[in-house]
C-alpha positions as a LaTeX table, in Angstrom:
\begin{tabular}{lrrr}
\hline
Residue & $x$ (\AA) & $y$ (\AA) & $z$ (\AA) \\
\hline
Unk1 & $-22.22$ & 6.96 & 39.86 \\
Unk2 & $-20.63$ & 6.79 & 43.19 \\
Unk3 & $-20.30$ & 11.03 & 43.34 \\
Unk4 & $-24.14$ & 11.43 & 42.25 \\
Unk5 & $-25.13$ & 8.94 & 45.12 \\
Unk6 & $-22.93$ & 10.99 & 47.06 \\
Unk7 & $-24.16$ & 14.39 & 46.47 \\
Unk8 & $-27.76$ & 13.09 & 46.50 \\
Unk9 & $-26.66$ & 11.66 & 49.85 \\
Unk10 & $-25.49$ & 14.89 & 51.10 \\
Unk11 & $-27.99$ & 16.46 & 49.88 \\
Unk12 & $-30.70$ & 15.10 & 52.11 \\
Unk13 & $-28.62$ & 15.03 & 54.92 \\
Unk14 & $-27.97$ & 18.90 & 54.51 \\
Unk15 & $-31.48$ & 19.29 & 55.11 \\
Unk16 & $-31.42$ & 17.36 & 58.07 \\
Unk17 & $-35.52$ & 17.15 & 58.04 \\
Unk18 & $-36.76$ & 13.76 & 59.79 \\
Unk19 & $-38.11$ & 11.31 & 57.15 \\
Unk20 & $-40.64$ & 8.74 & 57.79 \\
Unk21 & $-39.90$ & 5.26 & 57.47 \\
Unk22 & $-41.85$ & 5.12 & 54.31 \\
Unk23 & $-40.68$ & 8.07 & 52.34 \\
Unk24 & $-37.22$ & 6.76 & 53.47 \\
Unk25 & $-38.15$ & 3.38 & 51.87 \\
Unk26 & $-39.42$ & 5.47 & 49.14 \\
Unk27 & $-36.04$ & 7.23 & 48.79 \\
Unk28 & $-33.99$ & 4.03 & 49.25 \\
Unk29 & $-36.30$ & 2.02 & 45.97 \\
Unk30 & $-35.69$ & 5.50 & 43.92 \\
Unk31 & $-31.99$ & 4.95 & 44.74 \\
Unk32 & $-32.03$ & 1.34 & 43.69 \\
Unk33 & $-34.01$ & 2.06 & 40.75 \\
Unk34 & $-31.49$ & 4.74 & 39.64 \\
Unk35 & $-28.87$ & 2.08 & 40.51 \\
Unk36 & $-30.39$ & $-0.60$ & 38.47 \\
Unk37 & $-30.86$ & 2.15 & 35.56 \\
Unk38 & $-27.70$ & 3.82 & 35.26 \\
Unk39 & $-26.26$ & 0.10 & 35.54 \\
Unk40 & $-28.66$ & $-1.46$ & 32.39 \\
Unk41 & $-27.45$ & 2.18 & 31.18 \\
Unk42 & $-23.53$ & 1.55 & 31.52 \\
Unk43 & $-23.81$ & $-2.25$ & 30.20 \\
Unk44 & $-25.50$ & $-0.56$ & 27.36 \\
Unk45 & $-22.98$ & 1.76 & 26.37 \\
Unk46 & $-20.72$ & $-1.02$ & 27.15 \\
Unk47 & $-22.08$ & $-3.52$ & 24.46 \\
Unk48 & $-22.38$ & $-0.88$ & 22.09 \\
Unk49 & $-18.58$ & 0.19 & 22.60 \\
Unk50 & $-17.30$ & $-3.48$ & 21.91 \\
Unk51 & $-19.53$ & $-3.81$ & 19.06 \\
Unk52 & $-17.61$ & $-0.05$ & 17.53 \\
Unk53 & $-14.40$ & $-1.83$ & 18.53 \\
Unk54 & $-15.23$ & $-4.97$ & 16.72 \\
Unk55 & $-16.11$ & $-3.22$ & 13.76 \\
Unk56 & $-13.45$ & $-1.05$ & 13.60 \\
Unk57 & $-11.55$ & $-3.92$ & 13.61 \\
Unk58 & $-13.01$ & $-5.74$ & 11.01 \\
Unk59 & $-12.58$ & $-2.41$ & 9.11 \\
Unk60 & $-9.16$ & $-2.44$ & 9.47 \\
Unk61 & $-8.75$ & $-6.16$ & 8.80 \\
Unk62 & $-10.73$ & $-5.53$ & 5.02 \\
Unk63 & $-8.50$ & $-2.37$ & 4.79 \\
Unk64 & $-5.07$ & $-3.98$ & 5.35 \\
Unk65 & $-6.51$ & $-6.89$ & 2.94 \\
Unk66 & $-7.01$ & $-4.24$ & 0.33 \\
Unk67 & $-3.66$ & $-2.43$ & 0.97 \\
Unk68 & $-1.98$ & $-5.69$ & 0.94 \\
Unk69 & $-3.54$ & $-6.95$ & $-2.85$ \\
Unk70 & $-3.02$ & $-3.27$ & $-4.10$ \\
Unk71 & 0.58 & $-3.95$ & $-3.05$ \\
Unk72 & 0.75 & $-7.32$ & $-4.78$ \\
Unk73 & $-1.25$ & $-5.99$ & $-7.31$ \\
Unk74 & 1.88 & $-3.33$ & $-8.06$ \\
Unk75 & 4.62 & $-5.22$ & $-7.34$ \\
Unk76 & 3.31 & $-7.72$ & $-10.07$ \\
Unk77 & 3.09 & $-4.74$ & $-12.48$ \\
Unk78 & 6.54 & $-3.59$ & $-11.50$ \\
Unk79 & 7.88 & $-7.10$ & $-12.43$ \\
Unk80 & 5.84 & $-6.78$ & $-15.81$ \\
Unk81 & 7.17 & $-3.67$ & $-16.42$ \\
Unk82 & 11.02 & $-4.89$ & $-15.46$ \\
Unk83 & 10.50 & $-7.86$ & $-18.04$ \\
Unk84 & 9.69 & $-5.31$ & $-20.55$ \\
Unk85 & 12.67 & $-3.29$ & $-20.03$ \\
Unk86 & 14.75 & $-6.44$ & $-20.00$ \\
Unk87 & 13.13 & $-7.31$ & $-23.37$ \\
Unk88 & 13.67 & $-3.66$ & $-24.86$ \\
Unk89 & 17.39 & $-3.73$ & $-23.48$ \\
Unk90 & 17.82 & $-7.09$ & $-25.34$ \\
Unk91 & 16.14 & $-6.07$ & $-28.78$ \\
Unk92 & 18.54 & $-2.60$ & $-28.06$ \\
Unk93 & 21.53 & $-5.31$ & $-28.03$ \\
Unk94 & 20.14 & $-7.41$ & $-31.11$ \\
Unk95 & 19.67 & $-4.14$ & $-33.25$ \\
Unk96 & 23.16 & $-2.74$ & $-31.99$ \\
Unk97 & 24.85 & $-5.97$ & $-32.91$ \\
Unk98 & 23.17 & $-5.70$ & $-36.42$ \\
Unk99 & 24.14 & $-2.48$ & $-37.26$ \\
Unk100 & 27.51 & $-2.90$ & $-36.13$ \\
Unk101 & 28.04 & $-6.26$ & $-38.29$ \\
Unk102 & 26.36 & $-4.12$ & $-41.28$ \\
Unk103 & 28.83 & $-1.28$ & $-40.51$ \\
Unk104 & 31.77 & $-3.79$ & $-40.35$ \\
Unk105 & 30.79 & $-5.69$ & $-43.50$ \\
Unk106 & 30.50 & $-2.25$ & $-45.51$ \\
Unk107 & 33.74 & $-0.85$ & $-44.58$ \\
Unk108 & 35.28 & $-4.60$ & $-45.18$ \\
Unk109 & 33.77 & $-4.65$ & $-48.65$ \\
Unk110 & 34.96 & $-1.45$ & $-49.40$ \\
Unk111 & 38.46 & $-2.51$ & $-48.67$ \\
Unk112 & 38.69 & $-5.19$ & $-50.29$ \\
Unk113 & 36.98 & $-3.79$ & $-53.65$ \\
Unk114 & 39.63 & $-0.99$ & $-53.12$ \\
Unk115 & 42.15 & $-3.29$ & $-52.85$ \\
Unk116 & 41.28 & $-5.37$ & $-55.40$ \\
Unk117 & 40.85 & $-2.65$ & $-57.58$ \\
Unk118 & 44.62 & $-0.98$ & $-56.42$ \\
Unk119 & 45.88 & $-4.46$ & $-57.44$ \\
Unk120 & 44.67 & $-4.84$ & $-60.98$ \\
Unk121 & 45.72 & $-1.10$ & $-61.30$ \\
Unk122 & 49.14 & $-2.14$ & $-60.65$ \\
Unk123 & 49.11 & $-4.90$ & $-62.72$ \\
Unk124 & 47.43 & $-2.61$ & $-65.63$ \\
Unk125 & 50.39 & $-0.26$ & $-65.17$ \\
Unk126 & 53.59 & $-3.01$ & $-64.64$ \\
Unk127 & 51.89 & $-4.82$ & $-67.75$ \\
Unk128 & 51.77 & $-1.09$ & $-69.35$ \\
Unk129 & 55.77 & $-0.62$ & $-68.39$ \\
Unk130 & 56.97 & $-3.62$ & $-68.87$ \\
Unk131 & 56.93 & $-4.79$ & $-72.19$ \\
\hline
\end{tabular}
């Protein structure tokens, strides 16, 4: 504001062509009223910048809101989805600890029915030799 003032300033004074008092006057309210316009202007453009900046902000307040429940939102799925593991490791554990006692009890019976079975064959056979 101060350079246009200026170069309307030197303007007239390049010139140099006398002025009466009331085209001076008439010069000097143009002036003002530029002044008082370009002021009403900048207060303007002023207002409407710290309105943008208060929006903006409020913007970025609902934004880091959302980005803040999205990351609730997944860390509570993550923990959902951790208990489920946990749960599938455990059933793993229950169904390996099944199969290994069926395993055990299988080969266990089949000993023993083997066994028992080698021990009346020896008794068939001593009873068979002996008398």
């Amino acid at each position: 504001m101060k350079k246009f003032l200026s170069i309307l300033l030197f303007l007239f004074t390049a010139f140099a062509y006398p002025l009466s008092p009331s085209e001076e006057k008439q010069i000097l309210k143009d002036i003002a009223e530029i002044k008082a316009t370009l002021k009403t202007f900048m207060e303007q453009t002023d207002r409407r910048f710290e309105e943008l900046r208060q929006d903006l902000n409020k913007r970025f307040e609902l934004m880091d809101k959302r980005i803040t429940e999205l990351r609730e939102d997944m860390n509570k799925r993550f923990e959902q989805v951790d208990k489920r593991f946990e749960q599938l490791y455990t059933f793993l554990w229950i169904i390996t600890g099944i199969f290994t006692t069926l395993t055990a009890s299988v080969i266990a019976f089949a000993w023993w029915d083997r066994r028992t079975i080698k021990i009346r064959a020896f008794v068939k056979l001593n009873y068979l030799t002996v008398p």
